[in-house]
TIKOLVO-350616 format. One line per 3 residues: for each residue y, x, z of N, C-alpha, C. Coordinates in pm, whole numbers, plus 50000, padded with zeros to 5 digits. Each point is the difference from the previous one (the first is absolute). Layout:
residues N
Y:X:Z:Y:X:Z:Y:X:Z; ...
//
This chain:
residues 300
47937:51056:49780:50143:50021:50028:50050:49893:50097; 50076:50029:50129:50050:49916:50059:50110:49898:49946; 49985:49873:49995:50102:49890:49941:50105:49990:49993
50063:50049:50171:50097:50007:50046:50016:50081:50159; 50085:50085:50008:50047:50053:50126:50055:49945:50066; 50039:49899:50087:50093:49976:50023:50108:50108:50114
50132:49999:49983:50097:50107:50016:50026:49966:50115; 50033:50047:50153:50037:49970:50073:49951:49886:50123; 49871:49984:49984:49881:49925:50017:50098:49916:50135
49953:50112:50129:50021:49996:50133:50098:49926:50037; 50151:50056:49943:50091:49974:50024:50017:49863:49958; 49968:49955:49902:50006:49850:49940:49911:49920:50106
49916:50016:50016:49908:49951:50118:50055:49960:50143; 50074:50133:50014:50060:49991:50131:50188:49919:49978; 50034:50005:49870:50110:49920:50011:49982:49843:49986
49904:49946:49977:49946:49868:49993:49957:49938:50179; 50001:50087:50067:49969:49921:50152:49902:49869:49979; 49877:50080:49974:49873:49897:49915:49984:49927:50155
50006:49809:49998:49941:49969:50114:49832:49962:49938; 49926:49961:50074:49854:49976:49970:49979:49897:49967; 50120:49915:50033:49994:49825:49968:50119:49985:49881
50047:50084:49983:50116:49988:49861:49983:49991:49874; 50115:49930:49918:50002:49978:49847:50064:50133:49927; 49915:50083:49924:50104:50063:49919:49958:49990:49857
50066:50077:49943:50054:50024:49881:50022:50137:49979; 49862:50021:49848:50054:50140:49923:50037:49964:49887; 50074:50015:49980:50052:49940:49818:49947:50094:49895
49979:50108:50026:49947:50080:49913:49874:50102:50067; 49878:49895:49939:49880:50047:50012:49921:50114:49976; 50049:50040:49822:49950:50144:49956:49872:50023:50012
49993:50094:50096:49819:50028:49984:49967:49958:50152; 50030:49930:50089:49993:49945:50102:50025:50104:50153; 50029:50091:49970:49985:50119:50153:50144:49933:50076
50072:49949:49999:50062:49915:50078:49908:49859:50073; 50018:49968:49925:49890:49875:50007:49904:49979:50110; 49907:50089:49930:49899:50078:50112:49996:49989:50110
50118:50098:50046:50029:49977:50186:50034:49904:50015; 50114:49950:49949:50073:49858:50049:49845:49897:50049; 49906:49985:49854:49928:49890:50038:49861:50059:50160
50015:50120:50003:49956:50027:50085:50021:50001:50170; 50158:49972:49962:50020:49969:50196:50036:49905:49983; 49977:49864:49888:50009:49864:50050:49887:49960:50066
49979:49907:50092:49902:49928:50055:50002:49829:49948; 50074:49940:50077:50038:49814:49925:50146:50030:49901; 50049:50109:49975:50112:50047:49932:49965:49981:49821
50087:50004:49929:49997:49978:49857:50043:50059:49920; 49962:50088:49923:50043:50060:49873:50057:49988:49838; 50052:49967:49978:50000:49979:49868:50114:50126:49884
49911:50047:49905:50023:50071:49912:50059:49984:49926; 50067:50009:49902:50078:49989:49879:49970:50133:49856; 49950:49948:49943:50022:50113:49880:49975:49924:49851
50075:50030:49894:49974:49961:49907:49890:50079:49861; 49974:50112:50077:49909:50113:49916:49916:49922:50007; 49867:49967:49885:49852:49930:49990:49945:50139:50040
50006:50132:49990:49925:50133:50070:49978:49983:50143; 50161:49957:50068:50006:49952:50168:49906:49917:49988; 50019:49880:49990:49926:49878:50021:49866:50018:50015
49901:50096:49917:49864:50061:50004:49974:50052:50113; 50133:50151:50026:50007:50038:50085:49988:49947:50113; 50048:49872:50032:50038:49896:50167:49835:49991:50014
49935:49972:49921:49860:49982:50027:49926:50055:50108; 50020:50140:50022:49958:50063:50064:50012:49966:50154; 50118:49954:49989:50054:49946:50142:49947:49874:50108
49899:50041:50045:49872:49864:50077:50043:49946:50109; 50115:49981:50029:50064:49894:50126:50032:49875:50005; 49967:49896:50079:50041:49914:49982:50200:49941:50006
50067:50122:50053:50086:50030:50035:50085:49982:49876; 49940:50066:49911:50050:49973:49877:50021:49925:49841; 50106:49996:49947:50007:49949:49909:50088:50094:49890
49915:49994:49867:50058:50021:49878:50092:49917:49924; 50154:50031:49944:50048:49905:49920:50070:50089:49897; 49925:49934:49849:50048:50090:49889:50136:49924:49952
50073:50092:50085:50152:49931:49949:50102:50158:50014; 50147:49955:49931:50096:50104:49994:50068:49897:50124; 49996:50167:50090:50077:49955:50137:50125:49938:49968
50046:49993:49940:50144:49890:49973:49958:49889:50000; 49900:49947:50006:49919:49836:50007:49983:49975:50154; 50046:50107:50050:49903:50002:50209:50029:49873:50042
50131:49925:50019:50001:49896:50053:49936:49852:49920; 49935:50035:49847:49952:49873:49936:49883:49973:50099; 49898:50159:49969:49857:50055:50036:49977:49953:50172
50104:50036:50082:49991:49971:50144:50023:49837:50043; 50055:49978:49885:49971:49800:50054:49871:49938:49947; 49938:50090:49864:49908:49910:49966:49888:50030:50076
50010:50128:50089:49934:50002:50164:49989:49975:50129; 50121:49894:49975:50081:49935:50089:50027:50088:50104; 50060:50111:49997:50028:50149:50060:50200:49920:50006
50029:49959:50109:50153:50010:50022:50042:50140:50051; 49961:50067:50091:50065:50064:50091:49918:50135:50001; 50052:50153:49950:49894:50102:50026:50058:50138:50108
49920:50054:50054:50048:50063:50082:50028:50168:49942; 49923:50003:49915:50037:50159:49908:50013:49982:49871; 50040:50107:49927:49986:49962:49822:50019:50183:50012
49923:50031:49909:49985:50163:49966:50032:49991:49835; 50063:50063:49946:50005:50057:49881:50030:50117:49968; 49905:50090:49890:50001:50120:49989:50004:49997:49858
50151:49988:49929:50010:50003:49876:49942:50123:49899; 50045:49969:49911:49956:50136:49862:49896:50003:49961; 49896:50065:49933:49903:49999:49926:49867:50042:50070
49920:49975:50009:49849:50028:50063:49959:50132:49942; 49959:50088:50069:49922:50114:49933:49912:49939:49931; 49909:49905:49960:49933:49952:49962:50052:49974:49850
50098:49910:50010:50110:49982:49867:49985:50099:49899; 50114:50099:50089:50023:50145:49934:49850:50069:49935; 49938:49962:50037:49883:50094:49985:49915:49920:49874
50011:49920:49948:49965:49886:49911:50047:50033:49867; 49952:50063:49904:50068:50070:49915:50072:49840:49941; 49919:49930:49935:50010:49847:49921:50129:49914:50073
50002:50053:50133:50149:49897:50068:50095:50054:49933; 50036:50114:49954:50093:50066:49951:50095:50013:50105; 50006:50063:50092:50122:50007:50120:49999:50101:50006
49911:50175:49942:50001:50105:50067:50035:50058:49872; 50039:50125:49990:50043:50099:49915:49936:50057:49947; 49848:50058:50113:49939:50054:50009:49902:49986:49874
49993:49921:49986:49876:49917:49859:50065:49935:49874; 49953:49972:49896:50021:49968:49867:49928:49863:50033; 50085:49869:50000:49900:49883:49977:50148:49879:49972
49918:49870:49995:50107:49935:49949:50123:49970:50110; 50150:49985:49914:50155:50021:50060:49984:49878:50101; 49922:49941:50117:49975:49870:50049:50109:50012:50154
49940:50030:50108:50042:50002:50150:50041:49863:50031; 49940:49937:49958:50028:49860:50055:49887:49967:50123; 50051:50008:50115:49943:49943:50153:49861:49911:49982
50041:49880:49908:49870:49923:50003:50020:50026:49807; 49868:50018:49961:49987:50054:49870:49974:49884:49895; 50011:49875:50096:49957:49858:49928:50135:49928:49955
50074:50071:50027:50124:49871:49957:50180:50053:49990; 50093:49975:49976:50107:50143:49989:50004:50046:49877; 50070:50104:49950:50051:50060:49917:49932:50138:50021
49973:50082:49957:49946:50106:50001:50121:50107:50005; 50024:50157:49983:50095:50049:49987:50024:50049:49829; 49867:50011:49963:50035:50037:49860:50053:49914:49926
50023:49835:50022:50114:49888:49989:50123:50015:49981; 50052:50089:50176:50083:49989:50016:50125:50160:49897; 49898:50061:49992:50025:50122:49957:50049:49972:49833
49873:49905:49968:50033:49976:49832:50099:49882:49969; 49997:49943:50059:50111:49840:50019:50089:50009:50031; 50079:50050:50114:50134:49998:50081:50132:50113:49937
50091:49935:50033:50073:50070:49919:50081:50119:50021; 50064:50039:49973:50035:50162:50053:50099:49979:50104; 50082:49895:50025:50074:49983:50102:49906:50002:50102
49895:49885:49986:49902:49954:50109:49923:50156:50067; 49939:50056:49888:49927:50136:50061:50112:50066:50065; 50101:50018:49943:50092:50112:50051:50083:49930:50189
49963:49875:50045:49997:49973:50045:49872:49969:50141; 49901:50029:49945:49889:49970:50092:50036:50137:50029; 49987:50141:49888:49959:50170:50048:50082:50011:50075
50118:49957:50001:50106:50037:50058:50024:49948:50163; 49937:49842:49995:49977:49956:50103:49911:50004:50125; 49851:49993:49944:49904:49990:50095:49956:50172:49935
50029:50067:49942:49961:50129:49994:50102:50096:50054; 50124:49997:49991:50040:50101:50030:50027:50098:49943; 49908:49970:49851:50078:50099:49930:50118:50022:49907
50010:50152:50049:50155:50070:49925:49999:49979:49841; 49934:50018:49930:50038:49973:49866:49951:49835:49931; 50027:49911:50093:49952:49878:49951:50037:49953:49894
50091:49985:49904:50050:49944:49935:49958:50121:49863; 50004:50108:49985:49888:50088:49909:49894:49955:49989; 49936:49993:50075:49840:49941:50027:49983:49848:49933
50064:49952:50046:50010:49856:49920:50034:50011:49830; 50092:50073:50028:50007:49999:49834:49890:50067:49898; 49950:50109:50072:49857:50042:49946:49907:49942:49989
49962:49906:50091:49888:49921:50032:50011:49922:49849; 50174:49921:49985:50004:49913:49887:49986:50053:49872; 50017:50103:50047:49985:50072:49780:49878:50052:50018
49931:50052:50071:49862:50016:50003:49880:49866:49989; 49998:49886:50066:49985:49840:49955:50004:49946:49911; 50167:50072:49869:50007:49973:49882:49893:50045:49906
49929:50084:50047:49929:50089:49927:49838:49973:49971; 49948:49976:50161:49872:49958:50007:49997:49980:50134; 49945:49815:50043:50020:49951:50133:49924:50085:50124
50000:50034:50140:50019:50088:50046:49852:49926:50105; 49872:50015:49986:49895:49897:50082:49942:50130:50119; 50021:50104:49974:49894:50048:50113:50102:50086:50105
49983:50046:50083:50080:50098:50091:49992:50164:49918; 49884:50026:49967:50037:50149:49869:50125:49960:49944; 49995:49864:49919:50061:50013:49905:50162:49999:50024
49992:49920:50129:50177:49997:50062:50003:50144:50040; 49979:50087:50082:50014:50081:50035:50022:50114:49880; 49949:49976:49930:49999:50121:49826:50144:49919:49999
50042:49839:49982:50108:49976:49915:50120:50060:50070; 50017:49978:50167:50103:50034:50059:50023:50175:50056; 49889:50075:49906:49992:50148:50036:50112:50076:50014
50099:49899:49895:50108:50105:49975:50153:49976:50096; 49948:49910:50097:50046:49964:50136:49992:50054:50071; 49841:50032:50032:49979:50101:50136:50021:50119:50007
50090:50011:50123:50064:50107:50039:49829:50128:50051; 50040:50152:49948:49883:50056:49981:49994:50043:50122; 49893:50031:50085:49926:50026:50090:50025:49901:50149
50074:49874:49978:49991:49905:50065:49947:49839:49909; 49887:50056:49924:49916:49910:49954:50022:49856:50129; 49851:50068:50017:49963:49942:50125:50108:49861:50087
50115:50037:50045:50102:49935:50081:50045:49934:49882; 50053:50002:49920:50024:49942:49882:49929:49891:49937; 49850:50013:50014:49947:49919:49918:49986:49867:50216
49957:50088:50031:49976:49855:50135:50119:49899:50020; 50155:50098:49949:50104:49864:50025:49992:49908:49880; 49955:50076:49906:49998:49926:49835:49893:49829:50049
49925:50071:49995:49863:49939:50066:50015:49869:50149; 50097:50047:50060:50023:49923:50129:50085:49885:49957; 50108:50035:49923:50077:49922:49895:49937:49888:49929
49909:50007:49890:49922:49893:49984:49903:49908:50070; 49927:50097:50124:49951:49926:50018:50076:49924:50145; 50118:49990:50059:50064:49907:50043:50045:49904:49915
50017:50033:49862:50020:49865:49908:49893:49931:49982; 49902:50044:49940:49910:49933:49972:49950:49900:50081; 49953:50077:50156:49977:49878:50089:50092:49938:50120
50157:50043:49906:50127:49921:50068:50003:50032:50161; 49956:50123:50079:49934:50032:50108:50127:49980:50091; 50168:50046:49965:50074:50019:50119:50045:49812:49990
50022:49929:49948:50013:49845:50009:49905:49924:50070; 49823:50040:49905:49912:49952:50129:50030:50039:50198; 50020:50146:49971:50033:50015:50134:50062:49931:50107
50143:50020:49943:50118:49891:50057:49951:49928:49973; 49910:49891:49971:49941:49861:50065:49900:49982:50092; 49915:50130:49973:49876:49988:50142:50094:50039:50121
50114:50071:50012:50035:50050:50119:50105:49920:50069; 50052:49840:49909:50081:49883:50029:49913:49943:50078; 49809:49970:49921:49901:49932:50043:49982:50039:50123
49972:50144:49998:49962:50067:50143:50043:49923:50096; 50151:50094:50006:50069:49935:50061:50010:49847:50085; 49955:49889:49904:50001:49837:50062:49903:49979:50024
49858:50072:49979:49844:49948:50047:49983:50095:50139; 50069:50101:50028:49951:50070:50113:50036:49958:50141; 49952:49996:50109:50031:49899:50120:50102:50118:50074
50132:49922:50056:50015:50074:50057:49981:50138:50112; 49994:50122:49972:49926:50072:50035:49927:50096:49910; 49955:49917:49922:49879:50052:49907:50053:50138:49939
49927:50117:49929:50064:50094:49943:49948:50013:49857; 50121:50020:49914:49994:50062:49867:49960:50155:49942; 49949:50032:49958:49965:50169:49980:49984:50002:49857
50085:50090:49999:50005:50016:49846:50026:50139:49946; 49878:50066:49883:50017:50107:50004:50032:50032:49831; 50106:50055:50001:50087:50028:49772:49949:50149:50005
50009:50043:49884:49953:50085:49937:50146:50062:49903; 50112:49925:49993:50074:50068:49901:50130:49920:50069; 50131:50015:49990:50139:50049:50079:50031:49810:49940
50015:49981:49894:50012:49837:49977:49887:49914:50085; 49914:50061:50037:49950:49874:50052:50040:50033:50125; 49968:50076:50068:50081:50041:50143:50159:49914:49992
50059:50046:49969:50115:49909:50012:49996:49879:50006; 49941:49921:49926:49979:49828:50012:49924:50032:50169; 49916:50010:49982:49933:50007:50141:50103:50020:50135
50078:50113:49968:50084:50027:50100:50091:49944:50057; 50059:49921:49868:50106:49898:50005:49959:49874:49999; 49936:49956:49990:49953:49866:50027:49950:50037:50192
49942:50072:50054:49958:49975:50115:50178:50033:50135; 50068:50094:49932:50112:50028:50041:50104:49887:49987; 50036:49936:49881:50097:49878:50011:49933:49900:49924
49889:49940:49998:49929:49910:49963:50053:49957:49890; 50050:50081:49928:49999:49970:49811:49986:50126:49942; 50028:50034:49844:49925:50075:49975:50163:50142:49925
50113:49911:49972:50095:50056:49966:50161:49996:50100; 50076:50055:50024:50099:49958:50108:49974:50009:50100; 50109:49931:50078:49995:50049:50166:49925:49879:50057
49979:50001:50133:49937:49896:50126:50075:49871:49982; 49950:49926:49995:50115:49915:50059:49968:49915:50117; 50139:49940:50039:50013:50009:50179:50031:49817:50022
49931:49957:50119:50061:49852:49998:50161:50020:50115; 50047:49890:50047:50118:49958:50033:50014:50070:50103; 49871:50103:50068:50050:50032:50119:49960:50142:49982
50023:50032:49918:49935:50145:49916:49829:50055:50004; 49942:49918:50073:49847:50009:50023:50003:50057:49833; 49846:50075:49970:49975:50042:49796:49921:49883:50015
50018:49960:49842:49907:49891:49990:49917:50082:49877; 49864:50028:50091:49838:50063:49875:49898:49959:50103; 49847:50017:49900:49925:49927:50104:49932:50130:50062
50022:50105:49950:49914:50157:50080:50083:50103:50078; 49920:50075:50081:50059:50092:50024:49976:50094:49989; 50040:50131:49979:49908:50124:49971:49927:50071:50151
49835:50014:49996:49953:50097:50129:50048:50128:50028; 49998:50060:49821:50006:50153:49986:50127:49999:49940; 50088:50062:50061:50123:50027:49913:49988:50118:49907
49976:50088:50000:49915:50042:49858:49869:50002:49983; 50005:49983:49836:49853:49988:49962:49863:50132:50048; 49871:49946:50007:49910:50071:50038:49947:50042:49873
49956:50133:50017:49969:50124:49902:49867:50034:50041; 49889:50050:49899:49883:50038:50034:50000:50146:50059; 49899:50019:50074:49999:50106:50079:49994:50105:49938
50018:50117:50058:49970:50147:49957:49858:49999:49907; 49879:49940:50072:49819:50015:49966:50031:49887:49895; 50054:49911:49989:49968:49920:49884:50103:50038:49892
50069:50097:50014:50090:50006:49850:49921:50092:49969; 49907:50046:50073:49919:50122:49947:49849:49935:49934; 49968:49903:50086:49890:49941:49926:50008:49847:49869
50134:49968:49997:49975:49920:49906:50172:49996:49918; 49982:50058:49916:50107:50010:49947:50147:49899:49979; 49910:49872:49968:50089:49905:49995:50061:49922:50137
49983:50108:50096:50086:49934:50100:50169:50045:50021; 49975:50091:49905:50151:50115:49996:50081:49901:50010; 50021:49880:49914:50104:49906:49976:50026:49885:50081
49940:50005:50090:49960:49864:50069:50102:49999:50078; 50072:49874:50034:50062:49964:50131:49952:49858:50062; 49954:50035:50147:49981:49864:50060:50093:49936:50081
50001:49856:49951:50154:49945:50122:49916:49893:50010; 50020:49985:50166:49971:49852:50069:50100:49947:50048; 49963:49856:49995:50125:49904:50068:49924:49888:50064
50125:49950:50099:49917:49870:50061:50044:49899:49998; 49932:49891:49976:50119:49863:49989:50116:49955:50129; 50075:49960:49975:50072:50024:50074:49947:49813:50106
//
């Protein structure tokens, strides 16, 4: 089985303006098909990876360039990781958030629907809270607050309260068993959509994903040389927005703000004023590109 697809290959490739002598940055490694090219049209140029999966990290192996480098870290660390490489200044940074086909496909990560295994989806599986934690621990304000928040869903505050009298009963460890508890939630013949926001919901808690964000994309932001470009590709409408708004008025909530002579004061600018969408042939060949939006920016 392939590890990972990566979605939108080309276009990421071609929004990075790879020089042969340049520093970049993928923050999210996955199963390496980003990677790949990048370390392939460096010549005296430098790579360095980011992923906190120990599956990635195996995965980077494969990768025989001297061009490159592996670092098992959560991209919210980018600017610790790039000094202790004494890396000041980079000319690209690629990130292609959301979950690895690889992930999903892992019955034991617990991130997919698809399979019965333990309630986990935690990014790096060594350290964190798991979700079946958060499910049995947190309190009905708190759930009815994450579903509602990073899910999207319409009956959040039902759901939460089920979750808690179902918990009262017998603690909730595998994905069968959540899915049997919150049955009487899901709306019938939109299973499916139902359970992925349920699902998307925890696991932005669990591995705190839209906070990490807004810090790799502050980091971005101050390590990239003027010029350099950001590419960044979300998978779901909250992360798009941080993305959007941070490269549009260089924060992440509110308007621009302007110095004394109305100049905006942010450090990007946007290339594409709207986001890039996978093609006709690839929504046909890989499903999970349906959701994708790509936005580049350049330092200013």
């Amino acid at each position: 089985m392939e590890y990972h697809r990566p979605v939108m290959l080309q276009e990421c490739i071609d929004a990075l303006a790879i020089k042969p002598d340049g520093v970049y940055v993928d923050v999210t490694f996955g199963g390496g098909g980003h990677s790949k090219v990048i370390a392939s049209k460096l010549t005296t140029g430098q790579l360095y990876s980011f992923d906190q999966d120990r599956d990635a990290e195996e995965e980077s192996k494969k990768i025989d360039s001297p061009a490159f480098t592996f670092v098992r870290a959560n991209f919210r660390d980018l600017k610790k990781y790039l000094r202790l490489y004494r890396v000041k200044e980079v000319d690209g940074i690629l990130a292609d958030l959301g979950v690895s086909s690889h992930q999903f496909d892992e019955a034991e990560r617990g991130f997919s629907t698809r399979f019965d295994g333990p309630l986990d989806m935690r990014m790096d599986s060594e350290s964190g809270i798991p979700a079946s934690e958060v499910v049995n621990t947190y309190s009905q304000e708190q759930l009815h607050k994450i579903f509602g928040i990073y899910g999207e869903v319409k009956n959040a505050k039902t759901l939460a309260g089920v979750i808690v009298s179902q918990r009262a009963r017998q603690p909730i460890a595998t994905i069968g068993e959540f899915k049997q508890a919150i049955s009487s939630c899901t709306p019938r013949g939109k299973e499916n959509k139902y359970l992925a926001q349920v699902f998307q919901a925890l696991r932005i808690e669990v591995n705190d994903e839209l906070k990490a964000l807004e810090e790799m994309l502050e980091q971005a932001a101050e390590v990239l040389k003027p010029g350099g470009r950001l590419v960044v590709m979300s998978y779901h409408s909250l992360e798009d927005r941080l993305v959007k708004n941070f490269i549009g008025k260089g924060k992440f909530f509110g308007e621009v703000e302007k110095d004394l002579f109305g100049n905006e004061k942010k450090p990007l600018d946007a290339v594409n004023r709207k986001p890039i969408t996978a093609s006709e042939q690839e929504l046909l060949e890989n499903s999970r590109s349906r959701s994708a939006k790509l936005r580049i920016a350049e330092k200013r």
